[in-house]
Structures are given as structure tokens and as C-alpha cells.
N, C-alpha and C positions, 0 to 999 in steps of 0.2 A: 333406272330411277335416278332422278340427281340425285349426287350428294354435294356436299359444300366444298369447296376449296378447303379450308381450314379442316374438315374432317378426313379428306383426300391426303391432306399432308402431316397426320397426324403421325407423331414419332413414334417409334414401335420400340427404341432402345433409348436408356436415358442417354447417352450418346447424341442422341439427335436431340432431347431436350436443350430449348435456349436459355440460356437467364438459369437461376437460382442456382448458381458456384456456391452460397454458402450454407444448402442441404444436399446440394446431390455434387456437388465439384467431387472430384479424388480426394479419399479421407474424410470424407460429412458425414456427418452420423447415419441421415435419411437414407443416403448410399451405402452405405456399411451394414442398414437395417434388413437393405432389399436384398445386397449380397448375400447376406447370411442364411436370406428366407426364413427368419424369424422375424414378422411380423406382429408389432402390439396392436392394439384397436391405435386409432389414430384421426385427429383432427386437421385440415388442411384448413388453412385460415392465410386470406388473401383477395387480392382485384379481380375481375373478371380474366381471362383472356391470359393467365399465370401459366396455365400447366394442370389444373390439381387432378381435372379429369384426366388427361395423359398420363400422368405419374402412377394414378391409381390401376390406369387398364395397365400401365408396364409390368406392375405389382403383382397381377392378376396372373399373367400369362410367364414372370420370369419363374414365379412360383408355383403355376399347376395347379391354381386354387380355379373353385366355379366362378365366378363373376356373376351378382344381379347389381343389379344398377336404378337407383329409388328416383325422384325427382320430391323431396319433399313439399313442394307448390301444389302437386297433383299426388302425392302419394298419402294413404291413410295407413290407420292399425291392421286394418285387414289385411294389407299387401306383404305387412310385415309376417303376419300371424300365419299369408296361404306361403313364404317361401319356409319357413319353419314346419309348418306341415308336408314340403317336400323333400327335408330336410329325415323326415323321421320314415321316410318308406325311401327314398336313395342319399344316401351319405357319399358323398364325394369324398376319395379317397385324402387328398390334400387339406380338405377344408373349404369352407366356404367364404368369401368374402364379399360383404355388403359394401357398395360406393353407395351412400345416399346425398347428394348434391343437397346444397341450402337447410342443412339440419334447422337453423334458426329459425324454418316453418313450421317444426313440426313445436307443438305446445307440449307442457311439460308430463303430462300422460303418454303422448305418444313417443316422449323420447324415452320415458321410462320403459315401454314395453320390448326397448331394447336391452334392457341389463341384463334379464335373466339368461338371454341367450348369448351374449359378449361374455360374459364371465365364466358359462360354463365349458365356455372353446367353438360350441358351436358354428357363431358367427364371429369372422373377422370383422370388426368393422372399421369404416374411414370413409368418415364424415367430410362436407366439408361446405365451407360459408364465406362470404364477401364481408360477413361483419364478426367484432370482437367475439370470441366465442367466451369469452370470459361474463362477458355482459349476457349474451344470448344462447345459449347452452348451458343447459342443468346444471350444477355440480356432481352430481351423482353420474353423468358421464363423463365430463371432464376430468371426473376421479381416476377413470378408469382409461384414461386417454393419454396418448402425448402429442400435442398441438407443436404444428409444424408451420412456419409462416412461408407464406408466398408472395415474394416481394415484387411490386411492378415493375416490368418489364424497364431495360434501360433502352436508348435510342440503338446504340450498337448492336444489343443482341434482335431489337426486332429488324432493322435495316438488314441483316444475316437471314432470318426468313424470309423476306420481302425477298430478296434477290434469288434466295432458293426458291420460292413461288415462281416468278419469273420466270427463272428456266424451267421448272416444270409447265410451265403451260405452252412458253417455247416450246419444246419439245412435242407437249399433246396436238398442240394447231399448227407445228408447221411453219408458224410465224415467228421474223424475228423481232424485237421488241427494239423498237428508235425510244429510249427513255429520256426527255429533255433532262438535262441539268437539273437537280436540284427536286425534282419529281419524287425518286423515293425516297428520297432523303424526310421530305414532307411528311408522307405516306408515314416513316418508320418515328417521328416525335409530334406528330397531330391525331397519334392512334390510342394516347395517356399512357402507353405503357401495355394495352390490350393485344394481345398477337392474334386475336381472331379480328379484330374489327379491323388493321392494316391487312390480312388476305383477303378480307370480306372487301376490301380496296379494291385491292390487286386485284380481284378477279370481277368486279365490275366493271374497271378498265378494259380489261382485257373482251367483257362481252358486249362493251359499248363503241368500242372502238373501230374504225374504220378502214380495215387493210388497205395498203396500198401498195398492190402486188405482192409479195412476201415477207411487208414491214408492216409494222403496225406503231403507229404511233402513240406514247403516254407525255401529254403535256403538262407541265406544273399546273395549269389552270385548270385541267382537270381532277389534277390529283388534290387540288385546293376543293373542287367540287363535291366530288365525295367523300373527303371525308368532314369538310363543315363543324358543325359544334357537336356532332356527337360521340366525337371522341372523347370529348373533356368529361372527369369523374368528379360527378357532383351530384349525389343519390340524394334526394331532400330527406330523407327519413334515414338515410343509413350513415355510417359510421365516415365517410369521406366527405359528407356536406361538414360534416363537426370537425374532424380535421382540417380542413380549408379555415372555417372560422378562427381554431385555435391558433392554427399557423398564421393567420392574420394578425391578433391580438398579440403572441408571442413575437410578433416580429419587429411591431409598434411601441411590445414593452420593451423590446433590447434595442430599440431607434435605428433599426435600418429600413430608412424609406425605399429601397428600394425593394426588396422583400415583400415590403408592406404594400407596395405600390402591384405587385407579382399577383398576389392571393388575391387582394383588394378585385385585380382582373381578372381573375379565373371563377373567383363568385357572379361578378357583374356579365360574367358572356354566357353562362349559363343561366342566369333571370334570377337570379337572387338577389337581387337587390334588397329586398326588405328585411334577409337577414343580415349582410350588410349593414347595411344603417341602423339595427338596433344593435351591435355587438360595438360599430363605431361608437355609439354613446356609451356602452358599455364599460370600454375603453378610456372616455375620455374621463370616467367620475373614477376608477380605480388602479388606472395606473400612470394618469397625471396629476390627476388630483390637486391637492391643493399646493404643490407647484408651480401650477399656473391654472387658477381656477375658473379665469376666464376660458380655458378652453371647452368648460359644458355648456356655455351658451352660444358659442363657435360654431361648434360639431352639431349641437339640437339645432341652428338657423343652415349647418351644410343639409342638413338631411331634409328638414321642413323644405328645402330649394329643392333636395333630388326626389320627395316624395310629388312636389308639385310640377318639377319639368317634366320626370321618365327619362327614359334612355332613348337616345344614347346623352342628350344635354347632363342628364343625373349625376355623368361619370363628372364632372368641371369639379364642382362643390366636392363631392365625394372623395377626389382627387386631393384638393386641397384638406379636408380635414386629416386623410391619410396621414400626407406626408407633416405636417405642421403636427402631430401628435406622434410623431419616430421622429422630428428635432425636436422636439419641444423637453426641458428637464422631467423627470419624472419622481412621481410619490404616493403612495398606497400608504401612507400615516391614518391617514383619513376614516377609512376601512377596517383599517387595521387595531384600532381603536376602536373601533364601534363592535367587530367582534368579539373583542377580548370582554365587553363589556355585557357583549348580550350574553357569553360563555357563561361570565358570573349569573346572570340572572337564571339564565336556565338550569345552574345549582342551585337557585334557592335564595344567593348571597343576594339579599335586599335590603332589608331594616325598615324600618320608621322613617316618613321625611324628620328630617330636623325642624323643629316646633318654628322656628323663626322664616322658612320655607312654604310653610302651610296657608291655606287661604282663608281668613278669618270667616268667610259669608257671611261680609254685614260689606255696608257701604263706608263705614269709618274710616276717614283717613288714618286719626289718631289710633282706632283699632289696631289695625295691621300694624302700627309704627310701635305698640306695645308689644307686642310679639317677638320683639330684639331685633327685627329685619334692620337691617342697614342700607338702605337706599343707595346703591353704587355712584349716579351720578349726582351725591350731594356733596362726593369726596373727587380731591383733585385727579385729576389723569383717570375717573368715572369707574374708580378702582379702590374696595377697603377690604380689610382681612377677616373675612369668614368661612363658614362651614358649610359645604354644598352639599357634601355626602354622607348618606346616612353615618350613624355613630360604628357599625358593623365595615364600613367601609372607608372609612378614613385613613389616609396616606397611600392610597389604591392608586398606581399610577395607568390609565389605559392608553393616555395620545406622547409620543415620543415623536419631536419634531425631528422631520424628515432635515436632511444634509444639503438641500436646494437652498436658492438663493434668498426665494420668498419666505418660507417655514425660518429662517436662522434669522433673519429682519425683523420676523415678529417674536422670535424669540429673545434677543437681544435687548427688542422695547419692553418686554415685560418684566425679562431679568432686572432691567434698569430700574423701571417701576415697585417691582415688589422686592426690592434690593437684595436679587439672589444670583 
């Protein structure tokens, strides 16, 4: 029967595990946990292609525990319900412990109907999910959990398995592998950090290739082949599409275009575009703001360009608003005002307008002007001294001008103005 590469070279000691030194290196807690074989319920939280599956069978067998193994996509209550019922006619002497992959399927009934049995030792378990388990897992498991991160892969430690693949299939065909230049080098940083998707590589190469005589050739341009865009991690609904965005906007608001210019392409080769272009405007009313407040009708005329060319023309416009809002000064005054002020309102702090504020509902000129309104532009520089805010809110300060060049220009004129 096949099996995969990837499941062929699955590590059977964490020894052989690549990547994650800061849970399982010498001295990590996660290591110190297995050594011990005292095991708590536990959450594995991380990317595809990390380890958590391998970690967890390590678990399994360094400790003498049963192993069932869930898929929460395809698993229910019942599957739960028929191992606990195997549970009560043969007890394994060690214990039992549940792997159930993607917890974050099961809705929050069916993670409940794991308490009873985590808690009262029966089942070990260890969960485990590609998204925030904070967000998407109960708290009433997560109580009883300690969440473990699985960090993606770096280029080094997957180029380390790549090259162990290699010889293993050396080895099994017989064949030696001519690897051009620069090939798995490809292979081990076009994989996102995924160690199954670079052997699920390697071993397409290796079954598509061409012997010649007892070489077998892997060229860059194949290894460009296969792996394509579907390396790159960009879940539209999961926790890494909002990562990508945030690191976009974070990198705009600390002005390194190139950063910016980084994320910006790693959304656009994956077809996001259109979230892209709404976080770009995003961007440009809240953390340029009115520092340069020409840049929201900039960014809205890049986007209207990249909604109406498509890609790849979309990237031009795209491009340029990027980079022209990481230089461009920056200021969230704007915003930032406006919620201190809705904050008030949502307490209650409102008042009465001020009588002279109010609209008389007649057509009188002279009405309204009875009212005490003082007509702004009847007074020089279209500026006289009155009362805006209710009598409850007087001396309330919400807008603090930002330290840019534009915000202190206009604050300057108005100090002058209202001689402060």
C-alpha cells in the first residue's frame, strides 16, 4: 500500500524532530514534560507541516500510553462516547491518550463532552489546531490545558529534512540524485515553513524524473514547478490570512516600505487582492491620517486603478500606495478623538445641545440669530468665542494635535487666532 514520503520519514524520537528548540531543545519544558511521562491534557497550536502530529505519536509510545487518534473534520460525539466505552470493559494499563487534530471543528458541545473524561484521568488528551486556540477552543478546555506553540519551520531546519529525504530515496531506488544548484535550497523556503509540503516535493521529483542510467536529475526549474503558490500560507478564514493583513498595516505604521512592500506580495500571489485594498485604505484614514490627509483620496484612486485593472497591472497602483504611506509622516489624532468621544457617549455623558446650537424650525433669519448663535463667518479670521458642547461637557478635550508638520501648522494658526 503507498504511503507518503512524509509519513515514511516520520521521526519516531524527538531527536529526529526538526525545528521547535524552544519546546523540545535540551531543557524545554515540552521535553522535560515527555521525559518525565507526566503528561497534562495539552493543546498544540501552530502551521501545518510543524510536528504536532509526530510529537504527539512520540508521546504515545515514549510513554506506553493507548493511542486513538480523532480528525475533528470527520469525527463526532459518538466516536468520542464508542472509545470511552472501550475504555470501561479494557483499561489500559498506562492510560489512554487522545490526539484529536483541528479541535477548532468540533463546536462547543462536542468539546465539552470531553471534560468529564480529561479530568477524571481517563483520557489524556492533546488537541491540537492551525488557529488561535484562545479564540477557538472553549475555555472550559483551555482551563484545563497547557497550549504549546508550534512555530514554522525556518529554511535551515526544513533544507535538513529535504536533504535526509534525498538520501532516503537514494538509498530506496538505487539512484543517485544530480541536484542543480540552488534546487533544494528552493524546495526548503518556497515550502512556508511546511515539512510535509517540501517532501511531498521531494518525492514528486523523485517520481517524475527521468533516470539517466543511475542519476537522476532535480532541476531548479522543476523544483520551481512543484512547488508553485501552494506553499505560501494564506487561509482566507483562518488566523494567517489576518496575520499577513496585520503585518502589513504594522509595517506601514512603523514606515518600513520594505516590510510593507514584503506582506503587500505575499497577499497579492495568493489572490487577495481585495483584502489588500480595503486594509490599504484602512491604513491610510488611521494611521496617516490627518498628517497628510491627502493620502485617502491617493490610496481610494490606487485601489479604484487596482479594482479596475486586476492583476498582475493591480500590483503598479498597489505598489505605490504601499510604499508612499511607510514614507509618508504619520497620525491617528484623528481617530483617536473620535473614540474618546464615542467612549463618552456610550457612558451616557451627553447633555442638552446648547440653546444657541439648536434649530429654531421656522425660516427666520432673524429667529435663529435671536437664539445668541453667532454666525462664525461675520467675525474676522471666520472665528468668535463660543459654546459647542453641551453644558455637562465643557472643557472636555477629545482631538490632541498630532507632532507632524501639517497638525502644528494648524495649530499654530489657531493659537494665533484665539490668542492661546
Amino acid at each position: 500500500m503507498y504511503q507518503p514520503l512524509a509519513e515514511q520519514l516520520r521521526p519516531t524520537t524527538l531527536d529526529e524532530v526538526f525545528g521547535q528548540e524552544h519546546i523540545l531543545g535540551e531543557g524545554a519544558v515540552l521535553r522535560r514534560l515527555i521525559d518525565s511521562g507526566n503528561i497534562p491534557n495539552m493543546i498544540f497550536y501552530g502551521p501545518s507541516g510543524t510536528g504536532k502530529t509526530t510529537v504527539a505519536n512520540i508521546i504515545a509510545k515514549k510513554t506506553n500510553r493507548t493511542l486513538y487518534q480523532l480528525n475533528a473534520t470527520t469525527a463526532s460525539t459518538a466516536d468520542i462516547k464508542q472509545i470511552v466505552a472501550q475504555l470501561d470493559t479494557f483499561m489500559a494499563p498506562n492510560g489512554v491518550l487522545l490526539y484529536l487534530d483541528e479541535i477548532q471543528s468540533f463546536n462547543k458541545k462536542q468539546q465539552q463532552s470531553l471534560l468529564e473524561h480529561i479530568e477524571n484521568g481517563k483520557i489524556t488528551l492533546i488537541a491540537s489546531t492551525t488557529e488561535n486556540p484562545y479564540f477557538y477552543v472553549f475555555n472550559a478546555i483551555l482551563s484545563r490545558s497547557t497550549v504549546f506553540e508550534f512555530k514554522q519551520l525556518s529554511k535551515d531546519a526544513v533544507l535538513q529534512a529535504v536533504n535526509r529525504a534525498v538520501g532516503f530515496l537514494q538509498e530506496r531506488t538505487g539512484l543517485c540524485a544530480d541536484c542543480e544548484e540552488g534546487a533544494l535550497e528552493y524546495i526548503s523556503s518556497a515550502c512556508g515553513g511546511d515539512l510535509r509540503k517540501a517532501l511531498n516535493a521531494v518525492e514528486v521529483l523523485f517520481s517524475a524524473g527521468v533516470p539517466q542510467g543511475d542519476s537522476l536529475k532535480i532541476s531548479l526549474e522543476d523544483a520551481k514547478t512543484v512547488t508553485q503558490k501552494s506553499a505560501m500560507r494564506a487561509d482566507r478564514d483562518g488566523d494567517n490570512h489576518y496575520d499577513l493583513l496585520s503585518a502589513l498595516q504594522k509595517s506601514i505604521r512603523g514606515s518600513d516600505p520594505d516590510a510593507a512592500c514584503h506582506y503587500l506580495a505575499r497577499l497579492l500571489e495568493v489572490g487577495q487582492m481585495q483584502s489588500a485594498c480595503r486594509r490599504l485604505m484602512v491604513i491610510a484614514a488611521e494611521d496617516v491620517g490627518l498628517a497628510y490627509p491627502m493620502i485617502i483620496p491617493i490610496v481610494k484612486s490606487c485601489v479604484d486603478m487596482a479594482l479596475m485593472l486586476g492583476m498582475p497591472e493591480a500590483r503598479i497602483p498597489l505598489g505605490d500606495a504601499a510604499v508612499l504611506m511607510a514614507t509618508s509622516p504619520k497620525s491617528n489624532t484623528g481617530h483617536i478623538a473620535l473614540d474618546a468621544a464615542l467612549a463618552d457617549v456610550r457612558k451616557g455623558r451627553t447633555g442638552d445641545f446648547p440653546r444657541h446650537l439648536q434649530n429654531m424650525h421656522a425660516d427666520s433669519y432673524t429667529m435663529e440669530r435671536e437664539q445668541g448663535y453667532l454666525y462664525p463667518h461675520d467675525f474676522p479670521h471666520s472665528w468668535v468665542r463660543q459654546q459647542y458642547l453641551p453644558n455637562e461637557l465643557v472643557g472636555t478635550q477629545y482631538y490632541a494635535y498630532g507632532d507632524n508638520k501639517l497638525e502644528q501648522a494648524a495649530k499654530q494658526y489657531w493659537d494665533a487666532i484665539k490668542g492661546e
